[in-house]
C-alpha positions in Angstrom: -6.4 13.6 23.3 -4.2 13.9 19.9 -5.8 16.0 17.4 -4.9 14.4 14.0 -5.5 15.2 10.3 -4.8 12.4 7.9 -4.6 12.9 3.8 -4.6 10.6 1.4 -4.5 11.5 -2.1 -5.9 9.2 -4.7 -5.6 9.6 -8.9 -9.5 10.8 -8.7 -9.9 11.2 -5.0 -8.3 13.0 -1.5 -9.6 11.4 1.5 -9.5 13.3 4.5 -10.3 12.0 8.1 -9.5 13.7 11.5 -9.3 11.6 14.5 -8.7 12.5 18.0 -6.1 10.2 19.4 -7.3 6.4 17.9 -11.2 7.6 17.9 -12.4 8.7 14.0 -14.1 12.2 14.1 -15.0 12.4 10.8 -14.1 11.2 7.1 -14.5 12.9 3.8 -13.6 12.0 0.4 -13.3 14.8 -2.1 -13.7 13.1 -5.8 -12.5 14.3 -9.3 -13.5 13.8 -13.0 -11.1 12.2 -14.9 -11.2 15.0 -17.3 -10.4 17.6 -14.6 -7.3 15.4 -13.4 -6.7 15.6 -17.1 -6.5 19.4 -17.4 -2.9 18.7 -15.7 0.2 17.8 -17.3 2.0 16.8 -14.0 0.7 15.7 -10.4 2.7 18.0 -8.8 0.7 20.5 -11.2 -2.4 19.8 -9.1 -1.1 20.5 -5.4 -3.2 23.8 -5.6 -6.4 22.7 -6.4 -5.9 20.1 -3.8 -5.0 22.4 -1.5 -7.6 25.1 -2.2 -10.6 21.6 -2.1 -9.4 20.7 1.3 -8.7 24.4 2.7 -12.6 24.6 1.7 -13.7 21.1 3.6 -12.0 22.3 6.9 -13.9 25.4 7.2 -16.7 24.0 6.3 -16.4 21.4 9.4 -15.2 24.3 11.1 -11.9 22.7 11.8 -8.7 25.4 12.4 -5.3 24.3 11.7 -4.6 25.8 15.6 -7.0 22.9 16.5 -4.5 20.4 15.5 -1.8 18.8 16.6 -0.4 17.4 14.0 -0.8 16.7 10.2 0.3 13.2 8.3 -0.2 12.4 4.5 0.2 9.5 2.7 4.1 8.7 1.8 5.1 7.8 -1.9 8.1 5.8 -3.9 10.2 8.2 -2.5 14.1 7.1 -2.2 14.8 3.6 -0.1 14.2 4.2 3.5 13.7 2.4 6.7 10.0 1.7 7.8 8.5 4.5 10.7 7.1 7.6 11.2 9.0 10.5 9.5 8.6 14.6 9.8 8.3 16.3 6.3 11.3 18.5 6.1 13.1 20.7 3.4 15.4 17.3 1.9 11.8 15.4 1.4 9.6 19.1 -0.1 13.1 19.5 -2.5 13.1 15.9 -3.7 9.1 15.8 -4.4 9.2 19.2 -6.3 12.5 18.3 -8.0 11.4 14.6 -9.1 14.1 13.0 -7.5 11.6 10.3 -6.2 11.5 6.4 -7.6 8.0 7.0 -9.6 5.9 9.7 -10.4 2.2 9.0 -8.0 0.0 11.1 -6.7 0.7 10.1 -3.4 4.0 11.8 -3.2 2.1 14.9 -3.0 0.7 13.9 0.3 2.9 15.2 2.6 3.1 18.1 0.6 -0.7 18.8 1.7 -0.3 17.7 4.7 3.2 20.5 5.0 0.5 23.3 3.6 -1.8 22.9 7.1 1.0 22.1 9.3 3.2 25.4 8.3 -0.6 27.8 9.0 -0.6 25.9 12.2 3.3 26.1 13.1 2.9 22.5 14.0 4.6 19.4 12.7 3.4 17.4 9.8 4.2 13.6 9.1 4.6 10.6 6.5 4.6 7.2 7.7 5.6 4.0 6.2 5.7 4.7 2.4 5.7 2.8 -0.6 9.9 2.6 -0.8 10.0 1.2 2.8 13.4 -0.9 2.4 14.8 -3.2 5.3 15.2 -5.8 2.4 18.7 -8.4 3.8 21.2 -8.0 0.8 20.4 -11.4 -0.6 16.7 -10.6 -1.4 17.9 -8.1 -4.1 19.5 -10.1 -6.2 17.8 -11.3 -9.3 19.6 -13.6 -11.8 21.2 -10.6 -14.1 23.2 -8.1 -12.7 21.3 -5.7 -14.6 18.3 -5.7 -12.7 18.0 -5.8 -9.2 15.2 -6.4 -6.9 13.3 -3.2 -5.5 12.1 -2.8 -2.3 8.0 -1.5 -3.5 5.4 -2.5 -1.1 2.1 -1.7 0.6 4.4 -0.9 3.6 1.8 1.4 5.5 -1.3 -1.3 5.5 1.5 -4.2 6.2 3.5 -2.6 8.9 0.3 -1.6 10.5 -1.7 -4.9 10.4 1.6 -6.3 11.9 1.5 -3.9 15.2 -2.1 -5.1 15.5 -1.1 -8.7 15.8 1.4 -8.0 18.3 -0.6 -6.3 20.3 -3.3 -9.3 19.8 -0.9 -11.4 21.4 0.8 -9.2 24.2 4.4 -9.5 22.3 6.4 -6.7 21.2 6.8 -6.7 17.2 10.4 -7.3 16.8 9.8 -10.4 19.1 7.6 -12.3 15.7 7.9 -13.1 12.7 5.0 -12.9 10.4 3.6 -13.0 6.8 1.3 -10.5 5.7 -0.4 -10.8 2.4 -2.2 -7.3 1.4 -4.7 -8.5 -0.8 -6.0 -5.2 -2.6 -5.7 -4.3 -6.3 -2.3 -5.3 -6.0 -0.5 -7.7 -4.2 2.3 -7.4 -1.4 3.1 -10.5 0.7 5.7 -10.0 3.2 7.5 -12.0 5.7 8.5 -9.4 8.6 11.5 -10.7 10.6 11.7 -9.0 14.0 9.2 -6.6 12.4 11.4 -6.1 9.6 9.8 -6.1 6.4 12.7 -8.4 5.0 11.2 -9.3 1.5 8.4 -9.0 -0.6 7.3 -9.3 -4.2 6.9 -5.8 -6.0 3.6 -5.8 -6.9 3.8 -4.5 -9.9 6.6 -6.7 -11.0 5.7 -9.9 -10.1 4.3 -12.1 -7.3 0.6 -13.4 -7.7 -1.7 -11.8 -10.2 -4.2 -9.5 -8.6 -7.6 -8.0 -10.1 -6.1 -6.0 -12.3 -2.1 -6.5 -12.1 -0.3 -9.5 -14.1 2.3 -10.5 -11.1 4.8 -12.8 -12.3 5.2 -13.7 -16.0 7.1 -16.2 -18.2 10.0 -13.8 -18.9 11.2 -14.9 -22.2 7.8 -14.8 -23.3 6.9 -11.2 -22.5 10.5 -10.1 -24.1 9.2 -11.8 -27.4 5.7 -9.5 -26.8 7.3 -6.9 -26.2 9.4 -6.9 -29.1 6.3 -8.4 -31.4 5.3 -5.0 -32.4 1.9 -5.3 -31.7 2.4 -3.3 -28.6 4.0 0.3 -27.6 5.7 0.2 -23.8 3.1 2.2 -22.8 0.9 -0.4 -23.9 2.5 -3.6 -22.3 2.8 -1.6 -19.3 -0.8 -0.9 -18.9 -1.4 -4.6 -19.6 1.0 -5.7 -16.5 -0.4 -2.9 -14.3 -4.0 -1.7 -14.6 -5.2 -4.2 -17.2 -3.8 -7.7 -16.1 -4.9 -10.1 -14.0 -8.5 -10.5 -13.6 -9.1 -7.8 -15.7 -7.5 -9.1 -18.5 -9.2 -12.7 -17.9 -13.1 -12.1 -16.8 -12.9 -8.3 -17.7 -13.9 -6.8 -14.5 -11.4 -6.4 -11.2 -14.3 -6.7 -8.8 -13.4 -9.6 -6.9 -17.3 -9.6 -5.2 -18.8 -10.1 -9.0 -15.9 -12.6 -9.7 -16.9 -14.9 -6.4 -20.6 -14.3 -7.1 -19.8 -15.4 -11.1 -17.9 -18.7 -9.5 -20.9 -19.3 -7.5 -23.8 -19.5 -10.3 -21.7 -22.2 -11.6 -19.2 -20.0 -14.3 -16.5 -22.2 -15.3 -14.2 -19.5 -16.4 -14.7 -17.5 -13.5 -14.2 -20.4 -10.8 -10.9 -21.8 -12.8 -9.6 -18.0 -13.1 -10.6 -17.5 -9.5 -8.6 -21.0 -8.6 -5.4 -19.9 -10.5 -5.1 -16.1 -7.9 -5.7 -18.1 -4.8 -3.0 -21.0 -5.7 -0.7 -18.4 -6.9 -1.5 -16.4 -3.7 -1.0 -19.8 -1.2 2.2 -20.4 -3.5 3.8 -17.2 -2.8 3.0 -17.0 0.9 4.3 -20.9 1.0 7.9 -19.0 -0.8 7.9 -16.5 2.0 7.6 -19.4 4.7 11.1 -20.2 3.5 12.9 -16.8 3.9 11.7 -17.1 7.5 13.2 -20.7 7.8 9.4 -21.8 8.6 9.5 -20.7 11.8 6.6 -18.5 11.4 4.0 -16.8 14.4 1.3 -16.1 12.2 0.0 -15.4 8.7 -1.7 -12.3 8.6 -4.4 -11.6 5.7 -5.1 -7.7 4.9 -6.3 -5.7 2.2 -9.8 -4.9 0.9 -9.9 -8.5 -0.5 -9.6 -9.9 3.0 -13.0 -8.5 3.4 -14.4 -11.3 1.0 -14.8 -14.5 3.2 -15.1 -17.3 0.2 -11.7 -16.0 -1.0 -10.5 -16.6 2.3 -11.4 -19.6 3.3 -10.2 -20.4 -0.4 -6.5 -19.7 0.7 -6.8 -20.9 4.3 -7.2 -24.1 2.6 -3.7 -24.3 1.6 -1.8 -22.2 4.1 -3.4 -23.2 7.2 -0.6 -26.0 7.4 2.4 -23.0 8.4 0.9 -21.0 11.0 -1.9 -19.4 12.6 -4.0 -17.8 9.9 -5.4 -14.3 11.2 -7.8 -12.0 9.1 -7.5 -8.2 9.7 -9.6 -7.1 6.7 -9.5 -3.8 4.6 -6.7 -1.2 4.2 -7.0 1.0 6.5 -5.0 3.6 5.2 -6.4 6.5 7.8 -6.5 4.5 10.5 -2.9 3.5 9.9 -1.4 7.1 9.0 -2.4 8.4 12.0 -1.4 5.4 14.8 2.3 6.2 13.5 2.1 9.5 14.4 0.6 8.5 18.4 3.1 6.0 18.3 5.7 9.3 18.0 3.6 11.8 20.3 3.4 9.0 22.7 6.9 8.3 22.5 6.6 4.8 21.6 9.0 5.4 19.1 11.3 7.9 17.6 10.7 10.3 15.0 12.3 10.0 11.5 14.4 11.9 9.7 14.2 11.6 6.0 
């Protein structure tokens, strides 16, 4: 069997799992303070502490690099690229470390970790599927001012995933379906894949349904007159779309279990709040339906929020009408960094090139 490392760095956290072929060995999660995170004026500023923490974990499981056969870490909002399994090369290291990526996250620096282990091993390392997958047709990126166009930013490892396990539910190649997938998590992607073809999506920190703790769409003029109130610094508004909207900003918590368990004493707030995300939801997956001409296989539901049944059932309600609804709950990040890399061992598909 396929000895994997996966890594997946997190603003407090690296996760670190080692599978052998699909089977999970082991997982780890080695967790920061804030205030150490702090200490660092750049992510890239923390690759060596990172490095040194998981250098420490693997001997301590007594795992060698020479035991590998291949390293993957989480891929970033790196420049537009097509969805798949890509090999971290010099182009990719040189556009990390030089910032020519789409957003600072810590995430770019996982394939840098993931390049550290590799290189000791003289074995390959990988990135699948990253946040700037792009396969977008041209008339999704138009917006209605020249100005701004619509980015291709999306939960494209957890989609793309939860989309190969439905085909192989149903015995069909992937580019023989077309699907919605909503990833419900603490943001919101919902996708219609064409031929497995991630051909849309809302960005989910720009707009789509509000999540527990993103705004989604707003009422544009609106926000321009906020912005411009004075009451607020960018940095401000832009926490208040992305970290503090939503149902943050509404029932002041983001914990979607305390939220349905607040709607069930009987909380009016909570339940009307709690109404508003899943019609928004059902309305955006309903707008997808039309990019695919509503000729759709199935709706997929994903994400940690897929985990919650009320919530659920809550959207089957009004989506049940398109399609199939299936439920593959949680995110499975691990899980779905290292099937792109058997799908390349096994040759299922061909290795990227960034």
């Amino acid at each position: 069997m396929e000895k994997i490392l996966a890594i997946n760095p997190g603003s407090t956290s690296t996760k670190i799992a080692l599978y052998d072929g699909e089977e999970e060995v082991w997982t780890e999660k080695i967790s920061y303070k804030k205030d150490k995170i702090n200490e660092f004026d750049s992510i890239i500023d923390q690759l060596d502490m990172r490095k040194s923490d998981i250098d420490a974990l693997l001997k301590e499981k007594n795992v060698l690099p020479q035991d590998l056969d291949a390293v993957v870490g989480r891929g970033g909002p790196f420049k537009p690229l097509e969805s798949g399994t890509y090999i971290v090369n010099d182009s990719l290291i040189n556009d990390i470390k030089g910032g020519n990526v789409q957003a600072e996250h810590i995430s770019n620096i996982g394939a840098l970790l993931a390049n550290d282990i590799a290189q000791k091993a003289g074995i390959s390392s990988y990135f699948v599927d990253p946040v700037s997958v792009d396969e977008f047709e041209p008339v999704a990126r138009i917006s209605g001012i020249p100005e701004i166009e619509r980015k291709s930013l999306v939960h494209a490892l957890n989609v793309k995933a939860t989309a190969y396990k439905e085909a192989k539910r149903v015995s069909k190649p992937l580019d023989e379906l077309n699907l919605i997938v909503a990833h419900l998590g603490g943001g919101i992607s919902i996708c219609p894949v064409k031929s497995g073809k991630i051909v849309d999506t809302n960005n989910a920190n720009e707009g789509g349904p509000f999540s527990p703790e993103r705004a989604g769409s707003l009422p544009s003029s609106s926000l321009a007159k906020l912005c411009f109130s004075g009451k607020f610094s960018y940095k401000e508004i832009k926490k208040r779309i992305v970290g503090n909207g939503g149902l943050s900003a509404y029932l002041g918590t983001n914990n979607m279990q305390e939220v349905v368990k607040r709607v069930k004493s009987g909380d009016n707030k909570a339940a009307l709040i709690f109404d508003a995300m899943v019609y928004q939801i059902a309305k955006e997956i309903g707008a997808m339906a039309t990019v695919l001409f509503g000729k759709i296989d199935s709706i997929l539901l994903t994400g940690g929020m897929a985990a919650e049944e009320f919530l659920v059932n809550a959207i089957k309600e009004r989506i049940s009408f398109l399609a199939p609804v299936v439920v593959y709950p949680g995110e499975n990040e691990m899980e779905s960094l290292v099937m792109g890399v058997l799908r390349v061992l096994r040759k299922e598909e061909n290795v990227k090139e960034y």
